[in-house]
N, C-alpha and C positions, 0 to 999 in steps of 0.2 A: 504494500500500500504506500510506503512512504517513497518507493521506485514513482511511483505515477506520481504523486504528490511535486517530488524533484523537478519530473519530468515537465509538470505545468508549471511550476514556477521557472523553472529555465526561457520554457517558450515565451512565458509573456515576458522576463526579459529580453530575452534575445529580441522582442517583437517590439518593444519599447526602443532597443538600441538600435536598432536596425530605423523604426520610426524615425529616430533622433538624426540619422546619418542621412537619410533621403530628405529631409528637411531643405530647402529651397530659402535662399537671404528672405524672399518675401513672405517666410512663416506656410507655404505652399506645401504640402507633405503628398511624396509621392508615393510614398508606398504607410499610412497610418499603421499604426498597432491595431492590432486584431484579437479578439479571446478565443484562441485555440489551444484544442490538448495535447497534441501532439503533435511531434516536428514533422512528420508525413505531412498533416492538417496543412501548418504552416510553410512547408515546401512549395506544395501546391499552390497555395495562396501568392507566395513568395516568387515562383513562376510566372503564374499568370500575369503579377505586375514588371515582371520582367522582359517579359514580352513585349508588351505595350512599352514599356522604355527604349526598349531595342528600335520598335520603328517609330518612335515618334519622338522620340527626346536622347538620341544615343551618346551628343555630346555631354549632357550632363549626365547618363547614368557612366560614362568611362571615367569621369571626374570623381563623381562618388565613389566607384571604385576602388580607385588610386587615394583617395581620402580612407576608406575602409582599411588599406592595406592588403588587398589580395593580392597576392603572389603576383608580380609582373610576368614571367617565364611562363604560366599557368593561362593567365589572360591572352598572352599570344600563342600559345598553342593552342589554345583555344576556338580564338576568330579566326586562324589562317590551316584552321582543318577543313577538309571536305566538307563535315558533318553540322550543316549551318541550323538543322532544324532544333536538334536539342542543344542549342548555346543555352537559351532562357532555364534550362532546366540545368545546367550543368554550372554557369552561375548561380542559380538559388544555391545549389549546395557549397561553394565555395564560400560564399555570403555568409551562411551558417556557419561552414565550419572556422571560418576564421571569427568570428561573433562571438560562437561560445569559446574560443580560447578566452578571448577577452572577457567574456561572463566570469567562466568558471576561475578566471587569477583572481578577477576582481571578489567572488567569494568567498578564497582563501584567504587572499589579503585582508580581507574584515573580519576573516576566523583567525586570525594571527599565523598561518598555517600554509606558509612560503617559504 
C-alpha cells in the first residue's frame, strides 16, 4: 500500500515540476499539473502534450528541454533517427526520467539522506 501511496505522491510531483518547467514568461503553462496515479496515467498525458508541442511550438519545447536538462546526445539521437512517429512518446519518458532524478534527490535531501 505505501508502494502506491509513493507512487502518487511522486506523480503529482513530478506533474507539478514538470508544470513548473513548461511554464511560459507570460505565466502560459503548456503542459499544467494533472491528478494522476500512475506514471503510465501521466506518460500518456505527458505525450499527448508532446505532441502538440512538437508541431506547433517546437522552438520552445527544444528550449525547455535544454532548461530541463535532458541529455543533449539523447535528444539528437533522437530527432535524427528514422523513427519520427514515436519522438513524442520517447520524450515523455526522458522528461520523466530525468524529473524524478530530481524529485527523488530533492526527497533525500529533506530526509537528510545524501
Amino acid at each position: 500500500m505505501s508502494e502506491i501511496f509513493n507512487q502518487t505522491s511522486e506523480v503529482s510531483s513530478l506533474s507539478k515540476m514538470i508544470e513548473k518547467d513548461f511554464t511560459l514568461q507570460g505565466s502560459e503553462c503548456l503542459i499544467p499539473s494533472v491528478d494522476l496515479n500512475s506514471l503510465e496515467e501521466f506518460k500518456k498525458y505527458l505525450t499527448a502534450k508532446l505532441s502538440y508541442l512538437l508541431d506547433n511550438k517546437y522552438d520552445v519545447l527544444i528550449n525547455t528541454l535544454y532548461r530541463i536538462d535532458v541529455d543533449e546526445n539523447k535528444l539528437n539521437e533522437l530527432f535524427s533517427g528514422k523513427n519520427k512517429v514515436n519522438i513524442p512518446e520517447v520524450l515523455a519518458e526522458l522528461i520523466i526520467a530525468r524529473q524524478l532524478l530530481k524529485v527523488r534527490f530533492r526527497q533525500k535531501h529533506n530526509e537528510g539522506k545524501f
